[in-house]
C-alpha atoms as one frame of an Amber mdcrd trajectory, in Angstrom:
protein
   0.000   0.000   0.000   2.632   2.583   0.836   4.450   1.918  -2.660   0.926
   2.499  -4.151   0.654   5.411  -2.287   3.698   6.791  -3.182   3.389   6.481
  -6.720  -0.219   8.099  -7.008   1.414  10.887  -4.935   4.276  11.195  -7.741
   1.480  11.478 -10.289  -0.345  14.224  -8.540   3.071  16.119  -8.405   3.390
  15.962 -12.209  -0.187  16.336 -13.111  -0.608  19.657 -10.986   2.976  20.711
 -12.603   1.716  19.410 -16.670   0.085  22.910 -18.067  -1.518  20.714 -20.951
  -3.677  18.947 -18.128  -4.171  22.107 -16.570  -5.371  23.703 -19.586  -7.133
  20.411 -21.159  -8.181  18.403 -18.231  -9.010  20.831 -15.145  -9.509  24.787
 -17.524 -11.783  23.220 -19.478 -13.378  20.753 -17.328 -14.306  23.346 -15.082
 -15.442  25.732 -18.251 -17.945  23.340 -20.039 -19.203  22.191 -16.281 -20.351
  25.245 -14.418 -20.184  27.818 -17.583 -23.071  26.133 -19.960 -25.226  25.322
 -16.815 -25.182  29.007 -15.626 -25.577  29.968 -19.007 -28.768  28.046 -19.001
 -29.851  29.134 -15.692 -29.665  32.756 -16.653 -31.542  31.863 -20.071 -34.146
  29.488 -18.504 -34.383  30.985 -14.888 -36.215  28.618 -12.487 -36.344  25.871
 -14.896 -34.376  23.374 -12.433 -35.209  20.429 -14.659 -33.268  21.618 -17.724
 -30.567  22.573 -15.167 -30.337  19.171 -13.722 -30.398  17.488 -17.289 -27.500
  19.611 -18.453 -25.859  18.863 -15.292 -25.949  15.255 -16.369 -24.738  15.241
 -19.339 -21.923  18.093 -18.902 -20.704  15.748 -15.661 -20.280  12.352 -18.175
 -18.531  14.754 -20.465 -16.314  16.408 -18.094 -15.807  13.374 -16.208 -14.731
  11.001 -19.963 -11.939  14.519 -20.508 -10.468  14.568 -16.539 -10.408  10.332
 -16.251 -10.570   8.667 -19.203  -9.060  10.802 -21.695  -6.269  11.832 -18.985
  -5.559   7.933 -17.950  -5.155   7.701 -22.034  -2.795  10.186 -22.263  -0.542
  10.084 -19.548   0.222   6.383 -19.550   0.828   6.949 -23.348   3.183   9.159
 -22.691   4.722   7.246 -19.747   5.109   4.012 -21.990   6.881   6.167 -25.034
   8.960   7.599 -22.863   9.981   4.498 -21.105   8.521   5.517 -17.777   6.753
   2.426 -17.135   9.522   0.167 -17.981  11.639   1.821 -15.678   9.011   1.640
 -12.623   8.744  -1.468 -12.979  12.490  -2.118 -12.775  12.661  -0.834  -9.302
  10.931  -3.678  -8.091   6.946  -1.889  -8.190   4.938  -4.769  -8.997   2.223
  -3.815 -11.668  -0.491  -3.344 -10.044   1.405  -0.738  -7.811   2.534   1.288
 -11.120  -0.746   1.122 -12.924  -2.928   1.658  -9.583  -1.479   4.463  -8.437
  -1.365   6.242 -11.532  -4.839   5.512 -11.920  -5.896   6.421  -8.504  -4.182
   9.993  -8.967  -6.003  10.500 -12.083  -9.660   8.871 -10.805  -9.002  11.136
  -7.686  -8.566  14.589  -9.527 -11.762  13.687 -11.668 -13.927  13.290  -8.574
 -12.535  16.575  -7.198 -13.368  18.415 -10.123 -16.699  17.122 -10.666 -17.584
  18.257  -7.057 -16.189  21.274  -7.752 -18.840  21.626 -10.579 -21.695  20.969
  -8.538 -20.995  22.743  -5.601 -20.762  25.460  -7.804 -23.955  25.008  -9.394
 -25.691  24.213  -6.522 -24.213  28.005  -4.556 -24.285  30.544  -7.989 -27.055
  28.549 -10.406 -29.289  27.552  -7.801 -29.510  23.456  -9.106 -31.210  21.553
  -6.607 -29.121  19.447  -4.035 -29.575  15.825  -4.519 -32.108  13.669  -2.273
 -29.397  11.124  -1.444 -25.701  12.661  -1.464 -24.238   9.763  -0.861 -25.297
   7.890  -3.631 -24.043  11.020  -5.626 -20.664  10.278  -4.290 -20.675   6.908
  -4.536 -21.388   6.909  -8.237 -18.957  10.012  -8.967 -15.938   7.701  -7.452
 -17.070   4.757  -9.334 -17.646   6.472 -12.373 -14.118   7.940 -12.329 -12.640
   4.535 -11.213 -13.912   2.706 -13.809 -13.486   5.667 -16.565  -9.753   5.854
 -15.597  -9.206   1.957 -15.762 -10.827   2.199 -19.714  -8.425   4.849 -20.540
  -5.275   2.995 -19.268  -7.154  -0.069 -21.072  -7.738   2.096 -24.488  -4.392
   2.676 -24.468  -3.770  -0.325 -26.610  -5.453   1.349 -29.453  -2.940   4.350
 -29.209   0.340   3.422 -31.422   2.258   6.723 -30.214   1.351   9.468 -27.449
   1.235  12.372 -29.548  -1.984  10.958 -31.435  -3.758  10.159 -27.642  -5.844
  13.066 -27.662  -6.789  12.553 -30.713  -7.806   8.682 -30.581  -9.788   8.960
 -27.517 -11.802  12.042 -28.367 -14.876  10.121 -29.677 -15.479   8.796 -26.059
 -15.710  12.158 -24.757 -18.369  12.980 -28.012 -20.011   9.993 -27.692 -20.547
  10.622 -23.788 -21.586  13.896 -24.315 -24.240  13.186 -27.124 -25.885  10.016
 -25.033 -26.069  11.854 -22.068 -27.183  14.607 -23.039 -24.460  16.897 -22.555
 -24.932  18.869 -26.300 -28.432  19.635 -25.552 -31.519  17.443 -26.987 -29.525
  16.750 -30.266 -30.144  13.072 -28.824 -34.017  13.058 -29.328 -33.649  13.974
 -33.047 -31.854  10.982 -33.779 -33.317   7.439 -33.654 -34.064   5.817 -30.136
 -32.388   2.926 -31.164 -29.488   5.365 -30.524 -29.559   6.413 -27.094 -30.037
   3.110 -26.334 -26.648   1.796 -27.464 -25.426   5.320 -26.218 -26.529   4.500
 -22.856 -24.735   0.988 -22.590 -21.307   3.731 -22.463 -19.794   3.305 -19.118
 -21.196   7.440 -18.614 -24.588   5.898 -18.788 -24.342   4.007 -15.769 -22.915
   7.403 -13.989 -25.861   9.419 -15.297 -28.577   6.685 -14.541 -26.998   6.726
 -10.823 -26.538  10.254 -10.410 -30.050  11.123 -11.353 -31.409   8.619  -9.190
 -29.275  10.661  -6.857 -30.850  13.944  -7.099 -34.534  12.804  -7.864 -35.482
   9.000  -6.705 -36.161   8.084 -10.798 -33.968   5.733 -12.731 -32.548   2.089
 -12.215 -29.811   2.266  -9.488 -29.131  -1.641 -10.327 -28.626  -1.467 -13.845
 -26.328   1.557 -13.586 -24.113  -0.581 -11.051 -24.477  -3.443 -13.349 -22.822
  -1.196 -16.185 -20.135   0.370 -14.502 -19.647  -3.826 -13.216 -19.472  -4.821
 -17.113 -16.845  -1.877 -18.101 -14.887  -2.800 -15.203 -14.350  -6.513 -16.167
 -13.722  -5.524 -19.625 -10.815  -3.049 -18.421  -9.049  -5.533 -16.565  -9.459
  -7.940 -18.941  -7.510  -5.893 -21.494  -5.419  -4.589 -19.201  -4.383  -8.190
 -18.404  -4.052  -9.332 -21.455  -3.157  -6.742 -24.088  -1.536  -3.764 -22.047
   2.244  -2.612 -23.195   4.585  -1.706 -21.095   6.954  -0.129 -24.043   6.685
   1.503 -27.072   6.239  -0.452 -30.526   9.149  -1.187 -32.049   9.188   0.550
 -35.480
């Protein structure tokens, strides 16, 4: 535990230090989440609903950018520039390199999606949830599981520099099924927000709301965020690299 410890600390160092995560991950995490909403709120006053909706879908955005999209990038970046390799010759198991990274990155995504909607809640006037806790609960799972996917999609990514790139269409795709660009969703075919929905942000969203109002399936968002994890861990068993290809 400490030598987990110790390396999620090392992360948060560099992360807090990186001005491209400052600008990418936390700027304009922190932009899209509390800027559109009190746009909205000063459009649509007293129309909590619409708030809460945009809330939604602007939290399964901003959380896919700060975990998954982060987790992505930074381990790309470790990998190509032999990082990993050389963690893992000072005796750090795996587990120890990969969780602590991980648990940095999952950590900083739950802060700033608090951040959000404490913000909301004190300046846009969004309603507080019913059960907190459950709020909590599927924040930290939500940016668990996201950050595990991102060191998993890593496997797609043949060099760092094209990371951002690569893993952009989970942060669109997250965005459009939750309903994070508006109600662009309801113009396509429902056939779509179904699959949509199966996206590990679903399960966040379908917990979160049940969160703040008492409506949704609290089961079948843990189910989803269940499913996602096993399929992380299964790739990262199986398929993750430790070094660069070889050109």
């Amino acid at each position: 535990m400490r030598d987990f410890m110790a390396v999620a600390r090392f992360g948060g160092r560099l992360y807090w230090r990186d001005k491209v995560a400052l600008s990418t991950s936390v700027a304009l995490s922190l932009g899209l989440g509390i800027g559109m909403p009190f746009l909205m709120a000063k459009l649509r006053p007293g129309d909590s609903g619409l708030l809460l909706d945009m809330h939604l879908g602007l939290l399964a955005m901003i959380m896919t950018l700060s975990a998954l999209l982060q987790a992505a990038v930074n381990l790309s970046a470790r990998r190509d520039q032999l990082i990993l390799k050389r963690m893992r010759a000072t005796g750090l198991n795996d587990r120890e390199i990969i969780g602590g990274e991980l648990a940095n990155i999952a950590a900083q995504a739950v802060l700033l999606a608090l951040v959000v909607t404490v913000v909301l809640y004190v300046a846009a006037g969004m309603p507080t949830p019913g059960n907190p806790l459950v709020l909590v609960a599927f924040v930290v799972a939500g940016a668990a599981v996201l950050s595990l996917l991102g060191a998993a999609w890593t496997v797609a990514i043949s060099r760092a520099e094209l990371a951002a790139a690569v893993t952009m269409p989970w942060f669109m795709l997250a965005g459009l099924g939750a309903g994070g660009f508006g109600p662009i969703i309801q113009l396509l075919p429902s056939w779509v927000g179904t699959v949509l929905n199966l996206l590990p942000t679903g399960g966040i969203v379908e917990g979160a709301r049940f969160a703040y109002t008492g409506e949704g399936n609290v089961l079948l968002a843990l189910l989803n965020l269940a499913v996602w994890t096993a399929i992380g861990l299964i790739v990262l068993r199986y398929r993750f690299r430790w070094e660069p290809r070889k050109s």
